[in-house]
C-alpha positions in Angstrom: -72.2 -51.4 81.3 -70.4 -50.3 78.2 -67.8 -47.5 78.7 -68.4 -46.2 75.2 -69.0 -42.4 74.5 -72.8 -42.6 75.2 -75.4 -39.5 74.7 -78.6 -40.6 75.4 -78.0 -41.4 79.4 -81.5 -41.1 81.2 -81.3 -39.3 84.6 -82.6 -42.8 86.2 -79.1 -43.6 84.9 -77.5 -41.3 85.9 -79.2 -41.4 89.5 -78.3 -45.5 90.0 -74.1 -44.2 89.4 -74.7 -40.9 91.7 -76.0 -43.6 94.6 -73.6 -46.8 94.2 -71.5 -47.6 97.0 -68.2 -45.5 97.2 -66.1 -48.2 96.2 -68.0 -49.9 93.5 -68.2 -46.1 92.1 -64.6 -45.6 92.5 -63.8 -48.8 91.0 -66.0 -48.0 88.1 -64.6 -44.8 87.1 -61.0 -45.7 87.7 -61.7 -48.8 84.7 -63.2 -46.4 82.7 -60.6 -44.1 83.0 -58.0 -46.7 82.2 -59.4 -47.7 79.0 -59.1 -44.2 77.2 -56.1 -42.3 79.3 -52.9 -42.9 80.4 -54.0 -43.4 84.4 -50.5 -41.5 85.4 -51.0 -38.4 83.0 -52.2 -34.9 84.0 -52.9 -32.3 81.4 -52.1 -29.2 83.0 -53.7 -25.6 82.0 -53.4 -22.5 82.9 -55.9 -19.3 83.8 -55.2 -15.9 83.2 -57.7 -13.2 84.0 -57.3 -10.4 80.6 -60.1 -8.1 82.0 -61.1 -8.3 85.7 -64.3 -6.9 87.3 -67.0 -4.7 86.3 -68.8 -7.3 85.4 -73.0 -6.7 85.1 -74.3 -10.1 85.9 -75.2 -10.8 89.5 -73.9 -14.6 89.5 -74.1 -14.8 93.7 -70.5 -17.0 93.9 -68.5 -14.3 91.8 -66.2 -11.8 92.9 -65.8 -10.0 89.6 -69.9 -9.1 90.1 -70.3 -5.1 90.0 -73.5 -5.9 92.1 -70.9 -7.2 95.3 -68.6 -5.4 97.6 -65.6 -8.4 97.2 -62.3 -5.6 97.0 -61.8 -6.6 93.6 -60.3 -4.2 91.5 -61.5 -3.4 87.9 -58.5 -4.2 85.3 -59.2 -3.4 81.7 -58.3 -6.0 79.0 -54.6 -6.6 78.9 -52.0 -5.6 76.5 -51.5 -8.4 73.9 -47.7 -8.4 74.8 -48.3 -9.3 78.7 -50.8 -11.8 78.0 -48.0 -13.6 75.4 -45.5 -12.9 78.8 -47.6 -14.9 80.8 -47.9 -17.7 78.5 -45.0 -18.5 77.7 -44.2 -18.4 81.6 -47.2 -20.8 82.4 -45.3 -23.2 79.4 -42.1 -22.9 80.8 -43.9 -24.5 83.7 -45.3 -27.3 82.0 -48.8 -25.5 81.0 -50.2 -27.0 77.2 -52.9 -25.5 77.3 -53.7 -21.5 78.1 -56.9 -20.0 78.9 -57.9 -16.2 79.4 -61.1 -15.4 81.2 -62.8 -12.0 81.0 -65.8 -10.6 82.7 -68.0 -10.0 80.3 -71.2 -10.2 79.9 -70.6 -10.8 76.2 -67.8 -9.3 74.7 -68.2 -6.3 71.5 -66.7 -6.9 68.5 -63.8 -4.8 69.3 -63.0 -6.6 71.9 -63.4 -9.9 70.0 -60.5 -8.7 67.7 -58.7 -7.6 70.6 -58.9 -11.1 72.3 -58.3 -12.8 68.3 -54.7 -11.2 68.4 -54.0 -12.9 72.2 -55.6 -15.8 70.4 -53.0 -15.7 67.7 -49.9 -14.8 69.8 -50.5 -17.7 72.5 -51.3 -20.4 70.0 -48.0 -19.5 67.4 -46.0 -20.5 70.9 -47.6 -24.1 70.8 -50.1 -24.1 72.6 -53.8 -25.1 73.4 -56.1 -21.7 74.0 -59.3 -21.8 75.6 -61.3 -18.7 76.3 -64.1 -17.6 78.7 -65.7 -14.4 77.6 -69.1 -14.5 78.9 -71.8 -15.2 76.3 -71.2 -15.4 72.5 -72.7 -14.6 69.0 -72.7 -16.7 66.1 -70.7 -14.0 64.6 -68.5 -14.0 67.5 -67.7 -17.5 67.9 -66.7 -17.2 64.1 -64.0 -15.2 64.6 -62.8 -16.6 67.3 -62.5 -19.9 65.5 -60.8 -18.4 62.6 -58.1 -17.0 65.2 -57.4 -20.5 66.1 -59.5 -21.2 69.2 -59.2 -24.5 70.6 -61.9 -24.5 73.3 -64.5 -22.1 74.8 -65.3 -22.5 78.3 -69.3 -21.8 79.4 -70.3 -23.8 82.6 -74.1 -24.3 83.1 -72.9 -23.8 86.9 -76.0 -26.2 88.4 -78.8 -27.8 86.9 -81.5 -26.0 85.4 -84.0 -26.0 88.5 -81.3 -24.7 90.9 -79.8 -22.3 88.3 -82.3 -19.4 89.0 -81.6 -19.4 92.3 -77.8 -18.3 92.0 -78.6 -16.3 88.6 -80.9 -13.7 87.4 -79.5 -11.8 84.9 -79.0 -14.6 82.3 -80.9 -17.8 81.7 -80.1 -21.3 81.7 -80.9 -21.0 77.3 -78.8 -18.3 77.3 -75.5 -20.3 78.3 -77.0 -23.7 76.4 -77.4 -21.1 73.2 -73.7 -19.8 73.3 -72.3 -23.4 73.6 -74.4 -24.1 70.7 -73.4 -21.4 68.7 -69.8 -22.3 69.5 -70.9 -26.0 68.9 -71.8 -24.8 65.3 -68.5 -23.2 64.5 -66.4 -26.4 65.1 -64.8 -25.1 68.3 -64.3 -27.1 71.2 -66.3 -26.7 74.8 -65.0 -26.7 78.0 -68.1 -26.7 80.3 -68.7 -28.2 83.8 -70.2 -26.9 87.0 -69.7 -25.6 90.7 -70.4 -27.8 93.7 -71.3 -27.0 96.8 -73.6 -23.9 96.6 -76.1 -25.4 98.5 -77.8 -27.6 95.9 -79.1 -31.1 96.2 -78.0 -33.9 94.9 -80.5 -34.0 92.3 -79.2 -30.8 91.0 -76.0 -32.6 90.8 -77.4 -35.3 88.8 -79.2 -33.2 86.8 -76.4 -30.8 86.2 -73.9 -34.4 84.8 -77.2 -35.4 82.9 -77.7 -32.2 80.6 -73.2 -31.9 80.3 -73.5 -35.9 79.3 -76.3 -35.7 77.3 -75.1 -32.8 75.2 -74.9 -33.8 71.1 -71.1 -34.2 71.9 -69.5 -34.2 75.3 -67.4 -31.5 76.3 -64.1 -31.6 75.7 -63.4 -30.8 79.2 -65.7 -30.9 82.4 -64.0 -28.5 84.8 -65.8 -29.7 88.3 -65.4 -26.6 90.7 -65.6 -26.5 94.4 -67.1 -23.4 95.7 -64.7 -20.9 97.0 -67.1 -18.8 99.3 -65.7 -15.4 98.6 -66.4 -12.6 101.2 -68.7 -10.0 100.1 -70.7 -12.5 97.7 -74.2 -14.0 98.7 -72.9 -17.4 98.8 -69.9 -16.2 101.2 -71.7 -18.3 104.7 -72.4 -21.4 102.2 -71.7 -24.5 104.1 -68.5 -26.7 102.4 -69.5 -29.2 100.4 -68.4 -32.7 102.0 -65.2 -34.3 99.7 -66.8 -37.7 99.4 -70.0 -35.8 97.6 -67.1 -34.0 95.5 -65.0 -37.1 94.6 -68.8 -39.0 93.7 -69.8 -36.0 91.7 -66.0 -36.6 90.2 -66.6 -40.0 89.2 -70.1 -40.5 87.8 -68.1 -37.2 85.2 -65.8 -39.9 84.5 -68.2 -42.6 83.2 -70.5 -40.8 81.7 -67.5 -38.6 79.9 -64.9 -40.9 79.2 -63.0 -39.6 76.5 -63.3 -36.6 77.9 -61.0 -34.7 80.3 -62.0 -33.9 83.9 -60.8 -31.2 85.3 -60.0 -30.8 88.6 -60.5 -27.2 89.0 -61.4 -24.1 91.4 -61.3 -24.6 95.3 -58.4 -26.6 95.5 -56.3 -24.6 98.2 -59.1 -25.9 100.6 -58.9 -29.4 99.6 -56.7 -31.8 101.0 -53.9 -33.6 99.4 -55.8 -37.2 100.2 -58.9 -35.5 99.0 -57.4 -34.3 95.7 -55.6 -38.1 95.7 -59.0 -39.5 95.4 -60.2 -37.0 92.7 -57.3 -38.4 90.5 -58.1 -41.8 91.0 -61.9 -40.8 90.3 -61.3 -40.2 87.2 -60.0 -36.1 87.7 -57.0 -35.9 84.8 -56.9 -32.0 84.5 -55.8 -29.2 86.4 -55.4 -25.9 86.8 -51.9 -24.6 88.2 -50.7 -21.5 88.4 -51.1 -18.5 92.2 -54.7 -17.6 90.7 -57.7 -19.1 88.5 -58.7 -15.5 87.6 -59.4 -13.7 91.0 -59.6 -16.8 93.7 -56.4 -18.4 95.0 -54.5 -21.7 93.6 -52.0 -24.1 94.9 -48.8 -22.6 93.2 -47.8 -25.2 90.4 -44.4 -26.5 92.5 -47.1 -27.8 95.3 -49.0 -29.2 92.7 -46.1 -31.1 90.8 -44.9 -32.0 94.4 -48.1 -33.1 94.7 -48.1 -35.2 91.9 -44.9 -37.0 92.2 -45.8 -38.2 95.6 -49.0 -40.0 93.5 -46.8 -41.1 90.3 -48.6 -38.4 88.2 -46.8 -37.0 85.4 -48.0 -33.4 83.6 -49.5 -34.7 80.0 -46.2 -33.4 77.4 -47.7 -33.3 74.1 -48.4 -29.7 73.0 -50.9 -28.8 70.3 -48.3 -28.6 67.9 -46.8 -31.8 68.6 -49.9 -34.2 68.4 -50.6 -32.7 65.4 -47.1 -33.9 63.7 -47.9 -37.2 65.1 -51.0 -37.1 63.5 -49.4 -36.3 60.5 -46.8 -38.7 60.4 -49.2 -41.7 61.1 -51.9 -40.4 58.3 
């Protein structure tokens, strides 16, 4: 099997890497990996939340939902100057790439040029910038990209089957329309999934299928665990088991391989051995930082602890810097 970029995966595909034995699968993916990444490089981002709660949509794992009694406080969007605070604190720490997450359910314009200006402050430091704003018009994605956007972040959350039970107030086309509206634009996508919400397997086949399938992969996969937050419908979810989590982790990685894999929310209830395995799977992304937006983090000295007991080393190369290495070769 070739380990090329491929788009046109069929789900039977897909299905025979889901149910190979552990090993072989690990084996796979860690070969895979090999061949387009530095194995002992971690790119390391980091999450702020710019405008917390309130939000309309009645997605049954958020905290952030209006709908959900979860004791998490409305914030409106932050001043420009504390969002530029934070990122250059998450740099100082070893962050390249800063994301800012609000709950919308699509963002006004005003707010677009609000979020432009954060856009412009956080990427004249050097780094990456990712947002997560809800959904997106063409219009909006524009000037976004024109601020200097590197990635937008829209999961499809599940597959499309399994999606209408967690979601009502927005379709599965709706999220597939914004990431092709940002697709159309030239930005990036960041866009994975949550596991462990009580879907099948199938779903999670079906889920890597549409994300591998896409007209160009993602440039990131985030793969989420569930964090079962009180006061949410999916708060008495049963945990998803870690060898399903790590599988899910490395079928991402051969279907994706130029692509990174990030290993993202539900980590405080994760194991060290269990987040071991997720790096050798084929996981070469993390968040770090006390929060990912309202739900808690493993602080980023546990992680880096974490990742010099494995031989990991943070991915160095900021934006600015890969782009004078581009220039220098051209």
């Amino acid at each position: 099997m070739t380990s090329a970029p491929r788009n046109d995966w069929t789900i039977a595909e897909v299905t025979a890497l889901y149910e190979l034995p552990f090993n072989d699968l690990l084996f796979q993916a860690q070969g895979v990996h090999r061949k387009f990444f530095d194995p002992h490089e971690v790119q390391i981002s980091t999450l702020l939340s710019i405008k917390t709660g309130a939000c309309p949509e009645d997605c049954s794992y958020c905290p952030q939902s209006v709908r959900f009694d979860t004791n998490v406080d409305e914030e409106p969007l932050l001043d420009c100057r504390v969002v530029i605070e934070n990122a250059k604190a998450a740099k100082a720490k070893g962050a390249t790439r800063f994301c800012m997450g609000a709950a919308y359910r699509s963002p006004k314009p005003k707010q677009v040029r609000q979020i432009a200006e954060m856009i412009k402050a956080v990427n004249d430091l050097g780094m990456e910038t990712c947002a997560t704003l809800g959904m997106l018009t063409p219009e909006a994605a524009t000037e976004l990209k024109e601020a200097g956007l590197d990635y937008y972040n829209h999961n499809l959350d599940s597959s499309e089957s399994f999606y209408k039970k967690i979601i009502t107030t927005r379709t599965f086309q709706h999220r597939l329309d914004t990431l092709k509206n940002v697709r159309d634009v030239g930005m990036k996508i960041c866009c994975g999934g949550i596991i462990g919400m009580g879907e099948e397997d199938q779903d999670r086949i079906e889920l890597l299928h549409t994300l591998a399938t896409m007209p160009e992969h993602p440039g990131s996969v985030p793969i989420n665990q569930l964090v079962a937050v009180e006061g949410t419908p999916l708060e008495g979810v049963a945990k998803v088991d870690g060898i399903d989590f790590v599988r899910t982790i490395a079928v991402a990685r051969i279907l994706m391989p130029a692509t990174h894999v990030r290993l993202s929310a539900g980590r405080t209830e994760m194991s060290d051995e269990t987040q071991a395995m997720c790096f050798f799977a084929g996981a070469n992304s993390i968040f770090y930082g006390e929060k990912l937006l309202t739900t808690e983090n493993p602080d980023a000295d546990k992680d880096l602890a974490l990742m010099k007991r494995l031989g990991l080393r943070p991915e160095a190369a900021t934006k600015h810097q890969r782009l004078e290495e581009q220039r220098q070769s051209a």
